[in-house]
C-alpha beads as a LAMMPS data file, in Angstrom:
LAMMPS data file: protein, C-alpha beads

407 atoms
406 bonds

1 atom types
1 bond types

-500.0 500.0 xlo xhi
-500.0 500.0 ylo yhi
-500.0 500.0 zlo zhi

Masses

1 110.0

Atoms # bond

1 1 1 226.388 -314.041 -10.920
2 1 1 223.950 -312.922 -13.669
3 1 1 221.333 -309.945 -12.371
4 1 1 217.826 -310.062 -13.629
5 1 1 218.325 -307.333 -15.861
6 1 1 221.526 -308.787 -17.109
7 1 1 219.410 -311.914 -17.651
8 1 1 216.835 -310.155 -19.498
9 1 1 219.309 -308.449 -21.984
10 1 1 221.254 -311.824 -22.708
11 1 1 217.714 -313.589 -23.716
12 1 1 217.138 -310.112 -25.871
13 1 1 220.353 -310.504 -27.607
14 1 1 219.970 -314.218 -28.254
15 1 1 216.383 -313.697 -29.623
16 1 1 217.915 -310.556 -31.940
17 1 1 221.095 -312.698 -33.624
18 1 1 219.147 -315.629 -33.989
19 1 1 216.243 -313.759 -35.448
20 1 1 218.296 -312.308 -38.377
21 1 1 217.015 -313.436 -41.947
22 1 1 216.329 -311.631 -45.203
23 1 1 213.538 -309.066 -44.929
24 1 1 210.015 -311.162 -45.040
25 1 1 211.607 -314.896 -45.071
26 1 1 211.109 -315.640 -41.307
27 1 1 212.929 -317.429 -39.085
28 1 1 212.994 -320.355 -36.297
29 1 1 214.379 -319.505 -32.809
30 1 1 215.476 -321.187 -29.825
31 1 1 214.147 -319.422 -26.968
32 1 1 215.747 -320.100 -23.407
33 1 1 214.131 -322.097 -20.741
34 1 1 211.586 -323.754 -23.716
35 1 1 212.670 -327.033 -25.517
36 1 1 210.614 -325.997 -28.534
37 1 1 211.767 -323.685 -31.241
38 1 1 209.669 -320.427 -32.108
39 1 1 208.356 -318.944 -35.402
40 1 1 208.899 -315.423 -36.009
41 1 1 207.009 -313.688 -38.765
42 1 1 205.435 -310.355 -39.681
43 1 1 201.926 -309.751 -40.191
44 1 1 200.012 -306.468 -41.236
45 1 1 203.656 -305.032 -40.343
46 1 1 204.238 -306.754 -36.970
47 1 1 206.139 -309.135 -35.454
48 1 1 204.935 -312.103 -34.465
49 1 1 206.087 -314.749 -32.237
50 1 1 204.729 -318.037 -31.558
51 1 1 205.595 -321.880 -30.575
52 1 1 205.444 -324.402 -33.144
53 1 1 205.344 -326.965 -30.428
54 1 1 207.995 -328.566 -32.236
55 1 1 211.293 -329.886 -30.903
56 1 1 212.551 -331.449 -34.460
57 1 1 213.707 -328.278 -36.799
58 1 1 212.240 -329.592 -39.908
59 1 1 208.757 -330.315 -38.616
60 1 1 209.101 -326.497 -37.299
61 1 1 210.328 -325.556 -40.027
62 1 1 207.027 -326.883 -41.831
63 1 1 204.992 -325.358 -39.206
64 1 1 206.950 -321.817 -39.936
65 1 1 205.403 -322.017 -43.504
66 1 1 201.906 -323.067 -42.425
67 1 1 202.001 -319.918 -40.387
68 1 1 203.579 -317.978 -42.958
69 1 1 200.788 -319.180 -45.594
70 1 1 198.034 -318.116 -43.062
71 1 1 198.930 -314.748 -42.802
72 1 1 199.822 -313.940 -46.332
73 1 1 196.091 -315.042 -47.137
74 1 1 194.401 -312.825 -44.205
75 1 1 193.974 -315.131 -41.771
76 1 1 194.420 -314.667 -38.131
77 1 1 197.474 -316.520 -36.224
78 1 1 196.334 -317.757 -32.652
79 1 1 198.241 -317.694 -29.602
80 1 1 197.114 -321.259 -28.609
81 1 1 195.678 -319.911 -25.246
82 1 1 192.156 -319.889 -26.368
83 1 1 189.808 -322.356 -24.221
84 1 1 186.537 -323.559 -24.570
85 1 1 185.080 -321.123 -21.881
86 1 1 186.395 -318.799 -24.682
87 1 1 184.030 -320.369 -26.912
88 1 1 181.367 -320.900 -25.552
89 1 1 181.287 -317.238 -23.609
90 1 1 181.148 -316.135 -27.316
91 1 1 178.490 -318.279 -28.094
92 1 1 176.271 -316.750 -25.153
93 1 1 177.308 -313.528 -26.064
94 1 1 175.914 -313.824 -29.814
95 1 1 172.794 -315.610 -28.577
96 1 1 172.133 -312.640 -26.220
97 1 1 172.926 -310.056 -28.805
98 1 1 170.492 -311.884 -31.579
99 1 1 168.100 -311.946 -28.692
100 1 1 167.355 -316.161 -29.554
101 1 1 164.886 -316.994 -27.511
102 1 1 166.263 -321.124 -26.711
103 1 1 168.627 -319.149 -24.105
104 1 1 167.720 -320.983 -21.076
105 1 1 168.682 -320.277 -17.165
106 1 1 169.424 -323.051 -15.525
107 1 1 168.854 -323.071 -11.583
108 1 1 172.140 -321.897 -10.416
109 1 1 171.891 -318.931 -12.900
110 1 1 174.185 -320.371 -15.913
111 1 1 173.174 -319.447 -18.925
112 1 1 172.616 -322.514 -21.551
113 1 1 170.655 -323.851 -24.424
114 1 1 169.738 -326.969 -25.977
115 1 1 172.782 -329.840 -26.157
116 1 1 175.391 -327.199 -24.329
117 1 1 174.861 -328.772 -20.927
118 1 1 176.622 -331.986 -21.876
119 1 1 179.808 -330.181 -24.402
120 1 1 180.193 -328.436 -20.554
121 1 1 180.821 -331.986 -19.022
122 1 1 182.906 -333.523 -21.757
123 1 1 184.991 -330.334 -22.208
124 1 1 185.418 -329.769 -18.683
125 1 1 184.062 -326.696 -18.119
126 1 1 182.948 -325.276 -15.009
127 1 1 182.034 -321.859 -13.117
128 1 1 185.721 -322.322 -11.992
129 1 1 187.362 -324.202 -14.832
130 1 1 188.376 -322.959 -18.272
131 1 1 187.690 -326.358 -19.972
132 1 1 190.097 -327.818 -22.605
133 1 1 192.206 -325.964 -24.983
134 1 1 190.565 -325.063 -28.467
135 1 1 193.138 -326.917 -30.161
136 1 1 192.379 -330.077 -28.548
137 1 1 188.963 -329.854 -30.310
138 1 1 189.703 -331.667 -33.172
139 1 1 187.536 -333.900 -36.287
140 1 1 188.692 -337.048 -33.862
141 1 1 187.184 -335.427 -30.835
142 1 1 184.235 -334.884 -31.913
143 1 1 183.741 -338.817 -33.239
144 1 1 184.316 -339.875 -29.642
145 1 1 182.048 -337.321 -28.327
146 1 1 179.541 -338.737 -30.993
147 1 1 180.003 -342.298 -29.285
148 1 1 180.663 -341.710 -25.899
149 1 1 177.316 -340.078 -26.043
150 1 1 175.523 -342.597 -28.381
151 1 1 176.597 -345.674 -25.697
152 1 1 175.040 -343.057 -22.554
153 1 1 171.793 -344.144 -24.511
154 1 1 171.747 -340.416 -25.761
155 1 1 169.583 -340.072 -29.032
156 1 1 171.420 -338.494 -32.629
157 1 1 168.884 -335.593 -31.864
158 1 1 170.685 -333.772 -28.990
159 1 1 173.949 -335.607 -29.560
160 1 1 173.586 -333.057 -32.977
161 1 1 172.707 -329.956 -30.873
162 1 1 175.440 -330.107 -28.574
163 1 1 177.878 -330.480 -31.792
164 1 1 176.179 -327.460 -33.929
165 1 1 176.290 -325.670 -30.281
166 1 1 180.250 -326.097 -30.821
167 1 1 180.427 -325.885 -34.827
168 1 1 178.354 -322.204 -34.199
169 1 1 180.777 -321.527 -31.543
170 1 1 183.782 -321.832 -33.236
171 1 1 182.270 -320.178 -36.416
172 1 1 182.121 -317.251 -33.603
173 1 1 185.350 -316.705 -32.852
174 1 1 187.222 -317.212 -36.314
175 1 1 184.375 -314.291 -37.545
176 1 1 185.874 -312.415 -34.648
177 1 1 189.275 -313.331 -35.841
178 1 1 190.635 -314.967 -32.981
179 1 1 190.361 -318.440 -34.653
180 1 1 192.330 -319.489 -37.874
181 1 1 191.001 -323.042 -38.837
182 1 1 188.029 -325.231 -37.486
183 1 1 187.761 -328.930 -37.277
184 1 1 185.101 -330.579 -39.736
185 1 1 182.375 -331.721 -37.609
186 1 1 180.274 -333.829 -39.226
187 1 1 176.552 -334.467 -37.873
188 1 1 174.404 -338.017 -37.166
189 1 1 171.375 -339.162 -39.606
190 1 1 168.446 -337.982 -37.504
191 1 1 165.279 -339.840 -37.436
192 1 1 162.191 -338.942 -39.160
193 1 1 160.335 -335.871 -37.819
194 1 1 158.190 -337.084 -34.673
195 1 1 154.203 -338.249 -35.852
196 1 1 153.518 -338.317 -31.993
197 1 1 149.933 -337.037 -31.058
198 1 1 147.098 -338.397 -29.214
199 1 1 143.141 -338.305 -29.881
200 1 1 140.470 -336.501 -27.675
201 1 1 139.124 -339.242 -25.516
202 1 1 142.737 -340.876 -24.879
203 1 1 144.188 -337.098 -24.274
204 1 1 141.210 -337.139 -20.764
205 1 1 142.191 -340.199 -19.907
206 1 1 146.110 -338.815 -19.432
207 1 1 145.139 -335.567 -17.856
208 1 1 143.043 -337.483 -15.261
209 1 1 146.030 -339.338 -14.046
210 1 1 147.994 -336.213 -13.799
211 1 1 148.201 -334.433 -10.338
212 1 1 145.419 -331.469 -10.025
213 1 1 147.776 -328.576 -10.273
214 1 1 149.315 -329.941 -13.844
215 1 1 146.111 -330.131 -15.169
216 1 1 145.605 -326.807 -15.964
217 1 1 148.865 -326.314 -17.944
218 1 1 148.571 -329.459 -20.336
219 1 1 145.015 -328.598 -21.387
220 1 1 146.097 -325.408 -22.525
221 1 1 149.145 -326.815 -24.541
222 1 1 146.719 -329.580 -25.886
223 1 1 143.714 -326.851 -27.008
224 1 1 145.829 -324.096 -27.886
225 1 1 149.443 -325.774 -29.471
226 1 1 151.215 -322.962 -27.070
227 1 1 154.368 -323.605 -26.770
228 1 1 155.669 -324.984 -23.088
229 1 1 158.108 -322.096 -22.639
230 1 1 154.721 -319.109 -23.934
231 1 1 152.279 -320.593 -21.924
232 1 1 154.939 -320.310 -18.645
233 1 1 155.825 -317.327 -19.224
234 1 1 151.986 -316.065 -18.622
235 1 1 150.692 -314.076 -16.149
236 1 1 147.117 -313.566 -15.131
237 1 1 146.872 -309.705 -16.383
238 1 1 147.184 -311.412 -19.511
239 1 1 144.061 -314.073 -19.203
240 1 1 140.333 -312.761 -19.932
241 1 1 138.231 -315.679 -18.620
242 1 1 135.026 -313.566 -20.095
243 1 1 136.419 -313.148 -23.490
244 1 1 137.829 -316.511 -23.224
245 1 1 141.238 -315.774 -24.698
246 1 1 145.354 -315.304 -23.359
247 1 1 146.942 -312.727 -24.946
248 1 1 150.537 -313.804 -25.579
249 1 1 153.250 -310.599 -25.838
250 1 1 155.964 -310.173 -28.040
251 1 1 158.440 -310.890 -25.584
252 1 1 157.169 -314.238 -25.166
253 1 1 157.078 -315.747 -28.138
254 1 1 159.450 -317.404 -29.884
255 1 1 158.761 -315.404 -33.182
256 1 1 158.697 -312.325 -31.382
257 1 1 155.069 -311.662 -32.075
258 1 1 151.901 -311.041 -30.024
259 1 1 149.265 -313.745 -30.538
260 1 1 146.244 -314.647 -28.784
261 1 1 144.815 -317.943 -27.696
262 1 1 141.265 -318.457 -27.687
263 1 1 140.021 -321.160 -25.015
264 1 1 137.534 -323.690 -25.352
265 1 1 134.946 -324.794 -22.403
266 1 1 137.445 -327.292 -20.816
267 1 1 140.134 -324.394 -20.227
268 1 1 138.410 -322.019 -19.297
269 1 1 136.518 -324.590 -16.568
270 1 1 140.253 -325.547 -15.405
271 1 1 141.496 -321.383 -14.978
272 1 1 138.531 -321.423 -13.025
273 1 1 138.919 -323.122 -10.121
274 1 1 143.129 -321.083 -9.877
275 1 1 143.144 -319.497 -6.642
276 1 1 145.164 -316.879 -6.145
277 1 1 144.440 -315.382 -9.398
278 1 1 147.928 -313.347 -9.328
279 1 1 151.466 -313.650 -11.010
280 1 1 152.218 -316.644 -12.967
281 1 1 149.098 -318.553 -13.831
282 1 1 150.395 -322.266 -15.034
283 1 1 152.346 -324.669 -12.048
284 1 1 154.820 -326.746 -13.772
285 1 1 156.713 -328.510 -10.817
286 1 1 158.088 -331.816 -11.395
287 1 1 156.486 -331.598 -14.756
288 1 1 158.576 -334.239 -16.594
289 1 1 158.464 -336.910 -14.096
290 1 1 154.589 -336.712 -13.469
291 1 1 154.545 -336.185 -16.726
292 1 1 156.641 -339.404 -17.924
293 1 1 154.443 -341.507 -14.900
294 1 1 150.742 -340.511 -16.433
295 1 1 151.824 -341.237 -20.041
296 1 1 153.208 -344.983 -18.678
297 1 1 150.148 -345.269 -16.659
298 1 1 147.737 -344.729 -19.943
299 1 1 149.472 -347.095 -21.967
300 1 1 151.448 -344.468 -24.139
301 1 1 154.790 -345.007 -22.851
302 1 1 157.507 -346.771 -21.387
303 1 1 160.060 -346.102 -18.366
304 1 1 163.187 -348.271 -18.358
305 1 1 165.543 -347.875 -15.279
306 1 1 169.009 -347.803 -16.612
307 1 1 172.227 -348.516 -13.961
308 1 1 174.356 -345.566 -14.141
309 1 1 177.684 -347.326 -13.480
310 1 1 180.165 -346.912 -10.415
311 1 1 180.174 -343.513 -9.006
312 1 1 177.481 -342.540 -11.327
313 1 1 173.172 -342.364 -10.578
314 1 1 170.730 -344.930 -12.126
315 1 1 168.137 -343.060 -14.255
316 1 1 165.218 -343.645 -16.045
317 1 1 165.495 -344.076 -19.857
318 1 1 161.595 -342.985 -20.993
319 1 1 160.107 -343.468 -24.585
320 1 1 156.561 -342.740 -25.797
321 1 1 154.482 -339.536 -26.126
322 1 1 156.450 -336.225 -25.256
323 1 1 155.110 -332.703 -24.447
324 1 1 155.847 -331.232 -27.271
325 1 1 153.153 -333.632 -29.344
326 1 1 150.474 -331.632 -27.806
327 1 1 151.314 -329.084 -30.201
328 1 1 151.200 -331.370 -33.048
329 1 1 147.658 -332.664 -31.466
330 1 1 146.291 -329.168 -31.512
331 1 1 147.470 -328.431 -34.933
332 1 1 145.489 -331.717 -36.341
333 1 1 142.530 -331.026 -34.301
334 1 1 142.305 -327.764 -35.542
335 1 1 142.791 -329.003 -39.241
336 1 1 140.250 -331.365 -39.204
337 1 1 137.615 -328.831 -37.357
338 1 1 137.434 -327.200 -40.879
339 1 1 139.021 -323.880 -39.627
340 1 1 141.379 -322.274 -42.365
341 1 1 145.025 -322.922 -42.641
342 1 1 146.092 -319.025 -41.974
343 1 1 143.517 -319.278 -38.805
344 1 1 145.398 -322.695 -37.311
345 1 1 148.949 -320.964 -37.979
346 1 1 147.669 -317.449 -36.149
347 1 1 146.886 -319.468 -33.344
348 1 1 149.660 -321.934 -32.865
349 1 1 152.235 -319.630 -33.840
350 1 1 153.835 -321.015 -37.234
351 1 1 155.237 -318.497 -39.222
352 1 1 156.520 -320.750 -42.645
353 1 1 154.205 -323.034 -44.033
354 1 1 157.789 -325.688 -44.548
355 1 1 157.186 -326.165 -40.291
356 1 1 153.193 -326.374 -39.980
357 1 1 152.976 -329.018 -42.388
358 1 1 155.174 -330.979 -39.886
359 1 1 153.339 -330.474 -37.247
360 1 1 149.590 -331.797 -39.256
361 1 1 149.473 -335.347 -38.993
362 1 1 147.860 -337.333 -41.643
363 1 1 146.819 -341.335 -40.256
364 1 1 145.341 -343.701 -42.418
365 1 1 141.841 -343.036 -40.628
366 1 1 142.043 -339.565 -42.706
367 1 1 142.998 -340.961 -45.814
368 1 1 139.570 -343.061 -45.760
369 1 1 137.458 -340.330 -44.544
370 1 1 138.594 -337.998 -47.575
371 1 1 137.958 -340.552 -49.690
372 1 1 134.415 -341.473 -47.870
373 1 1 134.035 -337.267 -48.693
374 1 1 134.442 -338.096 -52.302
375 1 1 131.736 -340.874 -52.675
376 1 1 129.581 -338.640 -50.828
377 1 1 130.107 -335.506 -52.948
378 1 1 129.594 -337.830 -55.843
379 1 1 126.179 -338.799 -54.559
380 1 1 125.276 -335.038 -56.138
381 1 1 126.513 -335.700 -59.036
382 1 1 123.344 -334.671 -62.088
383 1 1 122.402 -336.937 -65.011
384 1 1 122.013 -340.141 -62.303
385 1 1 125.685 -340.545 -63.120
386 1 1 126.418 -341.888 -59.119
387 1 1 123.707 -344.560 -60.014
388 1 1 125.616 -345.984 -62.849
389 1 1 128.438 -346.876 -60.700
390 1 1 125.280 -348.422 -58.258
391 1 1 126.648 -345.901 -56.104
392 1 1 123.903 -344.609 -52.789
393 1 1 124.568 -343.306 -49.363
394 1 1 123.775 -346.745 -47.631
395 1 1 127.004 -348.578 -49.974
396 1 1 128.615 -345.577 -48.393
397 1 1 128.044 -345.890 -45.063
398 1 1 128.263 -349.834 -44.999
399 1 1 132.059 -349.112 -46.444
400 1 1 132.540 -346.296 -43.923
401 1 1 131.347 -348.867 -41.093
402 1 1 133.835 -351.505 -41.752
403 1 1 136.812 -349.018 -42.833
404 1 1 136.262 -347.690 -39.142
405 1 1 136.035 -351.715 -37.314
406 1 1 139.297 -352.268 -39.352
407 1 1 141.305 -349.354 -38.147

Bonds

1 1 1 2
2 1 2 3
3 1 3 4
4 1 4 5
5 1 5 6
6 1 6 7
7 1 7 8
8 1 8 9
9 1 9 10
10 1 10 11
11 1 11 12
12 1 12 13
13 1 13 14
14 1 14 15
15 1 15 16
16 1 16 17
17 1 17 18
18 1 18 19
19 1 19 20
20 1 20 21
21 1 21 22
22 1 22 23
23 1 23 24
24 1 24 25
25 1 25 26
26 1 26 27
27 1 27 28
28 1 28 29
29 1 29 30
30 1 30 31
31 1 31 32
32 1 32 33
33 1 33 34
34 1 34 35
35 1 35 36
36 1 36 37
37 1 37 38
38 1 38 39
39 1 39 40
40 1 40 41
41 1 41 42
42 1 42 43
43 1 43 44
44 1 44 45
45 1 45 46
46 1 46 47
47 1 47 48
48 1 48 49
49 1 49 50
50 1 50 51
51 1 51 52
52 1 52 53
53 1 53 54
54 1 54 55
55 1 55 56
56 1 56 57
57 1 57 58
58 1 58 59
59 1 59 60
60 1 60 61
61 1 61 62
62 1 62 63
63 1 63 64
64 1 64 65
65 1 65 66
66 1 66 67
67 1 67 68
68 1 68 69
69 1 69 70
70 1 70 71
71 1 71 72
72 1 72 73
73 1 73 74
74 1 74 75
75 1 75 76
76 1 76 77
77 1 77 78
78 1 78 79
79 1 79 80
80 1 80 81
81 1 81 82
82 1 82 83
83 1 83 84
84 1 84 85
85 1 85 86
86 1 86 87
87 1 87 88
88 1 88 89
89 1 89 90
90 1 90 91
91 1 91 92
92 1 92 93
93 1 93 94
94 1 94 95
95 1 95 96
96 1 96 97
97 1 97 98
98 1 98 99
99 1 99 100
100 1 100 101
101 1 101 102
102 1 102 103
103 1 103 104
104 1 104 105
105 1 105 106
106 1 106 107
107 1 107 108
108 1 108 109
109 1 109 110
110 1 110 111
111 1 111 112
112 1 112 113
113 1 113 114
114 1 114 115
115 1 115 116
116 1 116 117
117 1 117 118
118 1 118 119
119 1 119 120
120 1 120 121
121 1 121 122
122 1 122 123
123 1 123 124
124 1 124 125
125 1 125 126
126 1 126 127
127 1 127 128
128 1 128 129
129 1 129 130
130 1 130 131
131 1 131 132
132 1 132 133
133 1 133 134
134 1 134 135
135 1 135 136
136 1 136 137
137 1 137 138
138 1 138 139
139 1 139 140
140 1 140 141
141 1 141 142
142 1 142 143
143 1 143 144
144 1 144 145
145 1 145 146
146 1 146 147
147 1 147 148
148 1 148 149
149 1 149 150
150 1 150 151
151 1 151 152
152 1 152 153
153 1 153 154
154 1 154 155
155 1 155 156
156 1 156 157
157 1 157 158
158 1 158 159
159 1 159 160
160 1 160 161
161 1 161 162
162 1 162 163
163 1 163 164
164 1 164 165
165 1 165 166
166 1 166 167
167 1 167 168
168 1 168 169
169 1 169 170
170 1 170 171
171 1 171 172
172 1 172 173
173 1 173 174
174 1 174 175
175 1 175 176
176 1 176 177
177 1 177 178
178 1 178 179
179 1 179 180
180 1 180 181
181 1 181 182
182 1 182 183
183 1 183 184
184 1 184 185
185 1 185 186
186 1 186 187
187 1 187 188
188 1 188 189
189 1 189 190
190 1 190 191
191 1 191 192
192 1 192 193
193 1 193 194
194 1 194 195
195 1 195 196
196 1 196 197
197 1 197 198
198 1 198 199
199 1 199 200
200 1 200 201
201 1 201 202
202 1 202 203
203 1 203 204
204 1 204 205
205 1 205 206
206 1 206 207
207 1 207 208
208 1 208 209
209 1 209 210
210 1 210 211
211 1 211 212
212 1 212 213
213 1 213 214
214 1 214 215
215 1 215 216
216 1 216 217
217 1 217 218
218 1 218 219
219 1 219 220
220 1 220 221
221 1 221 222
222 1 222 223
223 1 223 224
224 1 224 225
225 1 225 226
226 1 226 227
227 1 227 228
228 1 228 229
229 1 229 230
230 1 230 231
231 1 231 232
232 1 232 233
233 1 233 234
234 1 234 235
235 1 235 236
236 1 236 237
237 1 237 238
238 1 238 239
239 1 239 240
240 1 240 241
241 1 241 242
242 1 242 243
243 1 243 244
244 1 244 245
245 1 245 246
246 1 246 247
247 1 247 248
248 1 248 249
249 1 249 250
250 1 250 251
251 1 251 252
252 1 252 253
253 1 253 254
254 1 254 255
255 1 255 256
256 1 256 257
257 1 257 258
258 1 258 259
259 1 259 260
260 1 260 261
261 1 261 262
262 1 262 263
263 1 263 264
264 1 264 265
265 1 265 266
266 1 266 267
267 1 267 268
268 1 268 269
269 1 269 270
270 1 270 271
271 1 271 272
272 1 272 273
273 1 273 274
274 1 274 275
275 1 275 276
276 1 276 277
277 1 277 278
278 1 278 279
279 1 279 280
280 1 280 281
281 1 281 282
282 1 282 283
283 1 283 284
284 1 284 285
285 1 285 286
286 1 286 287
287 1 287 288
288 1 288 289
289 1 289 290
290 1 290 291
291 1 291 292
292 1 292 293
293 1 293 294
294 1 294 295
295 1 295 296
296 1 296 297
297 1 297 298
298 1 298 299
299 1 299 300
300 1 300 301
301 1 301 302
302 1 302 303
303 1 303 304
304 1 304 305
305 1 305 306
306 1 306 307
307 1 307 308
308 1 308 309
309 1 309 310
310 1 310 311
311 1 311 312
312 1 312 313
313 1 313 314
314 1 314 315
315 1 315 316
316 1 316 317
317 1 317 318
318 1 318 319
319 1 319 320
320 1 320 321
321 1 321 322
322 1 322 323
323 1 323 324
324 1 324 325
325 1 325 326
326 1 326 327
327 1 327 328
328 1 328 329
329 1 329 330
330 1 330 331
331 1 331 332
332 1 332 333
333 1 333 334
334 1 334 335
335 1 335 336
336 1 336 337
337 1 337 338
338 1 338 339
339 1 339 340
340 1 340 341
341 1 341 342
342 1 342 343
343 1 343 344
344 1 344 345
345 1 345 346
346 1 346 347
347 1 347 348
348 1 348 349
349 1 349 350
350 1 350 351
351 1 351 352
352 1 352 353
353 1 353 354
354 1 354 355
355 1 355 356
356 1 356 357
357 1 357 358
358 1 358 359
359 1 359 360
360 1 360 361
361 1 361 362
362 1 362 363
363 1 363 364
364 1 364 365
365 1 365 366
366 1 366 367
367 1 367 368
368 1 368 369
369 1 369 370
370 1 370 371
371 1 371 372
372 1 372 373
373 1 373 374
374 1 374 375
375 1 375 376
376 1 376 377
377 1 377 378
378 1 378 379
379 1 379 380
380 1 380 381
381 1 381 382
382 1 382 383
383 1 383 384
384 1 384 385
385 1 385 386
386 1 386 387
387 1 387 388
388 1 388 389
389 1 389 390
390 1 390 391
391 1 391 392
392 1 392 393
393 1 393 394
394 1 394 395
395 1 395 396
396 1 396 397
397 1 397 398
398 1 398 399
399 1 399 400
400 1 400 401
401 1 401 402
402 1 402 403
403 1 403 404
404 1 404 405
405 1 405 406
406 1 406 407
């Protein structure tokens, strides 16, 4: 009967004859108890070992070389254990590190940003589950992610997050050298940037059918263009109802830099009537779903129950004006109050021009008043030049009254 250690030196033997080649050729082995031969190789002076998953010695063989090729060129050689918690652990990690601010907490204390939540589910990850192997992350995988998500009634938008969440992920770990090759992921065709925004007298008519404690909140976004996540984040040391202003800190904006908000009446009116005045000043419970109900219940939306399939919830597919387009309102009202570019970025917190110009809106309605601005200015015009064109302010203002019945 063979002893362990007699055992051990037989498979040490075996491994040693079989390994013999010329210096720097490499070799194939058959290691005991495994159906699948093993490439041996040396890199930056050592050995290494690994399975080519390959029962058939000529498609090992080929695999040999591949591995061969890598190493001669610099690149790292993988143990095939790696799994996505691996990835996305390192993700988190380099997000922390950078210090982005779209890290988000989710209620059980996960840590996760913007499209990660649903790579978790189709990769199987969980607090007690590694998830699939890296290797099954292939160019095909990600096309039936792409679909699977499309045919949920998921929009290109966050099916693209979730996949630059991975393609940043694995970008990660070959920098860190753990990772030889990456798939090609290729992204959707997103829509247009959103034009979503909504006028003065329509924006009162929403916040009425919001509940009380909301209120508050969504008036700031709409005045200000604060970002959801900054005007959370605020605490009432930081609000001066007598000055009329919220001084943001550095640690809660997204760019990393202080910035106040001045308030108008209707804010101020709302802070008001906050009791207790201590810790966090805005309530945003249930914010989407009240949310989602007032903008249906003005006319500026649409809620669409959708059955979830066997084993799975029903849930409400919504479309029409979104939180964020308060910001984009608040950038175009402060445009068209006359205030000065540099002023409107200082307050909404742009820092490149490239992503404020998104943000200000342009209708048709504004086309025709600059152009009502023009006949006006040319009113001034010396020499009686407007009155050769029979140009006066009453022509004007009959045009300006039947551009506005039209629109």
């Amino acid at each position: 009967m063979t002893t362990v250690h007699e055992s051990s030196r037989v498979d040490s033997v075996q491994w040693a004859v079989m390994a013999r080649r010329a210096k720097g050729e490499g070799c194939l082995l058959r290691r005991p108890g495994s159906r699948f031969w093993w490439a041996q190789f040396y890199q930056d002076g050592k050995a290494v070992r690994k399975s080519t998953g390959k029962v058939i010695k000529e498609e090992a063989l080929s695999t040999l070389r591949r591995l061969m090729g890598d190493a001669e060129r610099g690149l790292p050689v993988t143990d095939g254990s790696l799994h996505y918690a691996d990835l996305r652990s390192a993700l988190i990690d380099n997000y922390v590190t950078k210090g982005n601010k779209s890290l988000a907490m989710l209620p059980d204390g996960t840590e996760t940003l913007t499209g990660l939540s649903q790579l978790d589910k189709a990769c199987g990850w969980r607090a007690t589950e590694r998830g699939i192997k890296l290797s099954k992350l292939t160019t095909e995988w990600t096309r039936k992610f792409q679909r699977e998500r499309l045919a949920e009634g998921a929009g290109p938008s966050i099916v693209n997050r979730s996949l630059q969440a991975l393609r940043r992920g694995l970008n990660i770990l070959r920098e860190d050298g753990k990772l030889a090759v990456m798939p090609k992921i290729r992204l959707l065709k997103e829509p247009s940037a959103r034009q979503g925004f909504i006028e003065s007298v329509k924006f009162e008519e929403l916040l009425a059918a919001l509940p009380s404690y909301l209120r508050p909140l969504v008036a700031t976004l709409y005045y200000t263009g604060a970002r959801r996540g900054e005007a959370l984040l605020v605490e009432w040391e930081q609000v001066d109802l007598r000055r009329r202003e919220i001084t943001l800190h550095d640690s809660q904006t997204k760019t990393s830099e202080p910035r106040v908000l001045p308030l108008p009446s209707r804010v101020v009116a709302l802070l008001q009537d906050i009791e207790p005045k201590r810790g966090k000043v805005f309530d945003a419970t249930n914010l989407r779903v009240e949310w989602e109900r007032a903008v249906v219940a003005v006319g500026l939306g649409t809620r669409e129950k959708i059955d979830g399939g066997e084993g799975k919830h029903d849930w409400n597919r919504f479309r029409g004006l979104r939180l964020h387009d308060l910001r984009r309102s608040a950038v175009r009202n402060l445009i068209k109050s006359g205030a000065p570019e540099k002023v409107c970025m200082k307050i909404s917190g742009h820092k490149t021009r490239d992503v404020f110009d998104r943000y200000h809106i342009v209708v048709t309605a504004d086309l025709h008043a600059a152009m009502r601005g023009v006949e006006t200015a040319s009113l001034a015009l010396p020499s009686g030049e407007s009155a050769k064109g029979k140009l006066n302010v009453q022509s004007v203002r009959s045009a300006d009254h039947k551009v506005r019945k039209t629109l």
